[in-house]
C-alpha positions as CSV (number, residue, x, y, z in Angstrom):
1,X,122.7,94.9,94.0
2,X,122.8,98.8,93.7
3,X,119.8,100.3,92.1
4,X,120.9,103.7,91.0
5,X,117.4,104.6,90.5
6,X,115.5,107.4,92.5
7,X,111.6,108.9,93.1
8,X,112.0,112.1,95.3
9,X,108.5,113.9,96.0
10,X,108.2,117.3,96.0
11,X,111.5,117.7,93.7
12,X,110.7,120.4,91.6
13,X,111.7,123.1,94.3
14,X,113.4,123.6,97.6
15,X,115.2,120.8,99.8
16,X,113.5,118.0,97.3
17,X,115.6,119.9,93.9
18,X,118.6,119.9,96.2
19,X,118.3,116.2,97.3
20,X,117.5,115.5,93.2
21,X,120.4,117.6,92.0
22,X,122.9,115.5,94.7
23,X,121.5,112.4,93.7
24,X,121.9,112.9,90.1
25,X,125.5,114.1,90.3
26,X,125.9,111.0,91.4
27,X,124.9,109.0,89.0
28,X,121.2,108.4,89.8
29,X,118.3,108.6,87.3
30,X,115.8,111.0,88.9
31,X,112.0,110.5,88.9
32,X,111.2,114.2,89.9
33,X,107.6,114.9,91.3
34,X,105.5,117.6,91.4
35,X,101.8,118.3,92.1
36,X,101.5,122.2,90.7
37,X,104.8,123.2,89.8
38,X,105.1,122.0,85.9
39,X,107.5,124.5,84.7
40,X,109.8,124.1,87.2
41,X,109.8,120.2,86.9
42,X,110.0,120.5,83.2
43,X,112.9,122.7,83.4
44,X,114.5,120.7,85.9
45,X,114.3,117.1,84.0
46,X,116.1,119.2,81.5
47,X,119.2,120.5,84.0
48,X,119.6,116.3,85.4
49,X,119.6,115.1,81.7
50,X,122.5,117.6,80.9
51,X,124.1,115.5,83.6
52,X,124.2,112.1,81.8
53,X,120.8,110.7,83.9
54,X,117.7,109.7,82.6
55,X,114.8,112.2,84.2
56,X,111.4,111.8,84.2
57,X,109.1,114.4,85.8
58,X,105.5,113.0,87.4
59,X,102.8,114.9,88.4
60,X,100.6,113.5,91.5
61,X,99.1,115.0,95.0
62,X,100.5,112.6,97.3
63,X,97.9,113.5,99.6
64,X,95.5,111.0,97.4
65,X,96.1,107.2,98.1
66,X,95.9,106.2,94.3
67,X,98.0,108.9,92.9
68,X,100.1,108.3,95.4
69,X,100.3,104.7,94.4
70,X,100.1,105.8,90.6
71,X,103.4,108.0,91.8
72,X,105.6,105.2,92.4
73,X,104.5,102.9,90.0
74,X,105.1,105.0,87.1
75,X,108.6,106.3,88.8
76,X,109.4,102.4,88.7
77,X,107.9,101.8,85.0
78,X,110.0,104.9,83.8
79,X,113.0,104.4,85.7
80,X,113.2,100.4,84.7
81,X,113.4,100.0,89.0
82,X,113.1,102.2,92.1
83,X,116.1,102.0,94.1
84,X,115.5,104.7,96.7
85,X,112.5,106.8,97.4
86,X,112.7,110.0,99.2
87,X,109.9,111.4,101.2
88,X,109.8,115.3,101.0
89,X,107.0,116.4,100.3
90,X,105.0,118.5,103.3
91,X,103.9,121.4,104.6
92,X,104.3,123.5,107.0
93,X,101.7,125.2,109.3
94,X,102.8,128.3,112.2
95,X,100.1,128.9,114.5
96,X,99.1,129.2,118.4
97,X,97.4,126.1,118.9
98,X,94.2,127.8,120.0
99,X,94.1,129.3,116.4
100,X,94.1,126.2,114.9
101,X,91.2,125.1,112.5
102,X,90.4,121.2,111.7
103,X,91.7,122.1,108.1
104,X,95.3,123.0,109.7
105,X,95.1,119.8,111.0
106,X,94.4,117.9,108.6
107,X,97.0,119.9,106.1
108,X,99.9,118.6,108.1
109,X,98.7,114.8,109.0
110,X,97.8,114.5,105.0
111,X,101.1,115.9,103.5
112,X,103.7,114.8,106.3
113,X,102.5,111.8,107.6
114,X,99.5,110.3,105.5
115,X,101.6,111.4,102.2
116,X,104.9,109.4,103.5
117,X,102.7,106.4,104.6
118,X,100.9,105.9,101.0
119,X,104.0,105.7,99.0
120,X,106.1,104.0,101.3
121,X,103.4,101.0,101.5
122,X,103.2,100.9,97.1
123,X,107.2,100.9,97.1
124,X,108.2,98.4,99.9
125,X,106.5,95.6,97.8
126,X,108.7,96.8,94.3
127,X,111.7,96.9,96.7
128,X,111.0,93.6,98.1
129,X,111.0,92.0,94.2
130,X,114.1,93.7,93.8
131,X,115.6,92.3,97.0
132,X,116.9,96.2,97.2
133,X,115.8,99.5,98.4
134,X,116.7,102.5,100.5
135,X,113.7,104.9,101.9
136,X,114.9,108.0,103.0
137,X,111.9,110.0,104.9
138,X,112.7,114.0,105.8
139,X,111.7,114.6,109.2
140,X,112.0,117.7,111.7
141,X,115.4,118.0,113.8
142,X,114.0,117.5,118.0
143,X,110.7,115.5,117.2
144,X,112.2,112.2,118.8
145,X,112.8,114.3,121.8
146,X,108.6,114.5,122.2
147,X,109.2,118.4,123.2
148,X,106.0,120.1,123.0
149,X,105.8,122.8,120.5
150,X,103.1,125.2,120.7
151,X,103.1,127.0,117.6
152,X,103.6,124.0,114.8
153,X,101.9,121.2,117.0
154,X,100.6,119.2,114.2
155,X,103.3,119.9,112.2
156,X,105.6,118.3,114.9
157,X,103.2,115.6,115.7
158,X,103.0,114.3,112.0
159,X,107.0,114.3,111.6
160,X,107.0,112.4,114.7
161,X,104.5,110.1,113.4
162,X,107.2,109.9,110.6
163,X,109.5,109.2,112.6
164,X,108.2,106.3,114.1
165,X,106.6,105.0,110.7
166,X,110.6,104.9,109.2
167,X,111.7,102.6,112.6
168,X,108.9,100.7,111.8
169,X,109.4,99.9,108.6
170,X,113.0,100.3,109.0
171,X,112.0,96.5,111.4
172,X,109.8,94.8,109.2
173,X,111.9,94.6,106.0
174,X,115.5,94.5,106.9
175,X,115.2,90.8,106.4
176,X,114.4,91.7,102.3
177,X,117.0,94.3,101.7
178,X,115.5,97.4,102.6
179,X,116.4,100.3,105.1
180,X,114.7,102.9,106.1
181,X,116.1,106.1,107.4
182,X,115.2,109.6,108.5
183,X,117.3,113.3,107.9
184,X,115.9,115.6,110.4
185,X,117.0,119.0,108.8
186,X,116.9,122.1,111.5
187,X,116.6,125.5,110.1
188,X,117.5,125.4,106.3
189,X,118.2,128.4,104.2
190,X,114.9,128.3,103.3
191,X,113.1,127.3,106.3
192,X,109.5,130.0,107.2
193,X,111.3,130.4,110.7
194,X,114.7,131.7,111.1
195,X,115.7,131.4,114.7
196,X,119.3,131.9,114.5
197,X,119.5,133.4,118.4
198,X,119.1,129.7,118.6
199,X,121.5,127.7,116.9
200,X,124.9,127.2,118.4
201,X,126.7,127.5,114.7
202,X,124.7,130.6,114.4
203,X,124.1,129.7,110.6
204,X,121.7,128.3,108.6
205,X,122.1,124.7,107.2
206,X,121.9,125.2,103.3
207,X,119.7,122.5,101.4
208,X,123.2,120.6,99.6
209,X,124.0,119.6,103.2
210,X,120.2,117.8,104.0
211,X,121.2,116.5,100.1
212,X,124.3,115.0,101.4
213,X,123.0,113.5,104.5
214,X,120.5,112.0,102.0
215,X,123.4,110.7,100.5
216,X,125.1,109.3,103.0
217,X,122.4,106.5,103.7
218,X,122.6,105.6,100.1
219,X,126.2,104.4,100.3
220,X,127.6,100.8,100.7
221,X,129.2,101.8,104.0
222,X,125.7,102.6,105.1
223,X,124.1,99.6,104.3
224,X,124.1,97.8,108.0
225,X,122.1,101.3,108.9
226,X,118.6,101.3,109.5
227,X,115.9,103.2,111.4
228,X,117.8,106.1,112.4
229,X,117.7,109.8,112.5
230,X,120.4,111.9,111.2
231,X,119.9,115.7,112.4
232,X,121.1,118.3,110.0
233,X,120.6,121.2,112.5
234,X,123.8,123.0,113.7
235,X,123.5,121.9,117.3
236,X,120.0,123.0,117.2
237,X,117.6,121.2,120.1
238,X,120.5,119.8,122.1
């Protein structure tokens, strides 16, 4: 059973609109989230419904366990199921480590790894009624390479934590028809840091190709795939 039904956080700009806009060209209904950026989202769920798909646009700070929780269930009750859930949302902090402040800190943890956590434990039990479900989780392209990083340590901390949050779930419910997979996008068009010295393509991945990678783990030919990383980087960290 194929649920073409789809919750990606932080959709309402950036990677999460280009992951939304792929999945809806192909025939997804979109549960679009956002926690500040209303216009955009509104005008968005406008744009997916010119494509045929039912859109729906949620407001919630994942941060928060219960609106987290509140997130998925209403992206479930509007949708009619949830299929797939993408995990996008987080932020991204770059500073020497002896600048960091506990807030820093706590910035990344809360919207890259807590955030990721909170949803992913309300959907699992939808997708295990449904005997169907694909999690995708966006990670960082190097962090299961445990490289130290100086100047985003928390950030690359929490996406490791991500990281080894997917391959757990990713363990636990294969048995009910779940996977759980990670794109580890590099340096995207829109990325803070642009470090093209380097990247052995010497361009910037755009945000359709994370979309498409996205993509790729929601196919049937993908189905017997679970708990791995797929790096969207350009030859970046090799």
């Amino acid at each position: 059973m194929k649920l073409k039904t789809a919750l990606v956080t932080g959709s309402a700009k950036g990677i999460g609109r280009g992951i939304a806009l792929e999945l809806a060209r192909n025939g997804y209904d979109i549960a679009i989230h956002y926690r500040k950026s209303k216009s955009e989202a509104e005008a968005f769920k406008l744009e997916l419904e010119a494509l045929g798909v039912k859109a729906v646009a949620l407001q919630a700070d994942v941060t928060k366990p219960l609106e987290a929780e509140k997130l998925v269930q209403d992206a479930a009750s509007n949708l009619g199921a949830l299929g797939v859930l993408v995990n996008n949302v987080g932020d991204y902090t770059r500073k020497p480590l002896s600048d960091l402040e506990i807030s820093d800190w706590n910035l990344m943890m809360d919207t890259n790894l807590n955030a990721t956590f909170y949803t992913c434990r309300t959907a699992i039990p939808i997708m295990r009624t449904q005997k169907f479900g694909r999690i995708v989780n966006i990670g960082f392209a190097g962090a299961q390479n445990l490289v130290s990083r100086a100047t985003i340590t928390p950030y690359a901390i929490a996406k490791t934590g991500v990281l080894l949050l997917t391959k757990a779930i990713a363990k636990s419910e294969a048995e009910h028809g779940i996977t759980a997979n990670l794109v580890a996008p590099g340096v995207i068009e829109n990325s803070i840091s642009q470090p093209l010295d380097q990247i052995p393509m010497k361009r910037l991945g755009t945000t359709l190709e994370v979309a498409q990678a996205v993509l790729f783990y929601l196919q049937e030919s993908s189905d017997y795939i679970t708990g791995q990383t797929l790096e969207v980087a350009g030859g970046w960290n090799l």
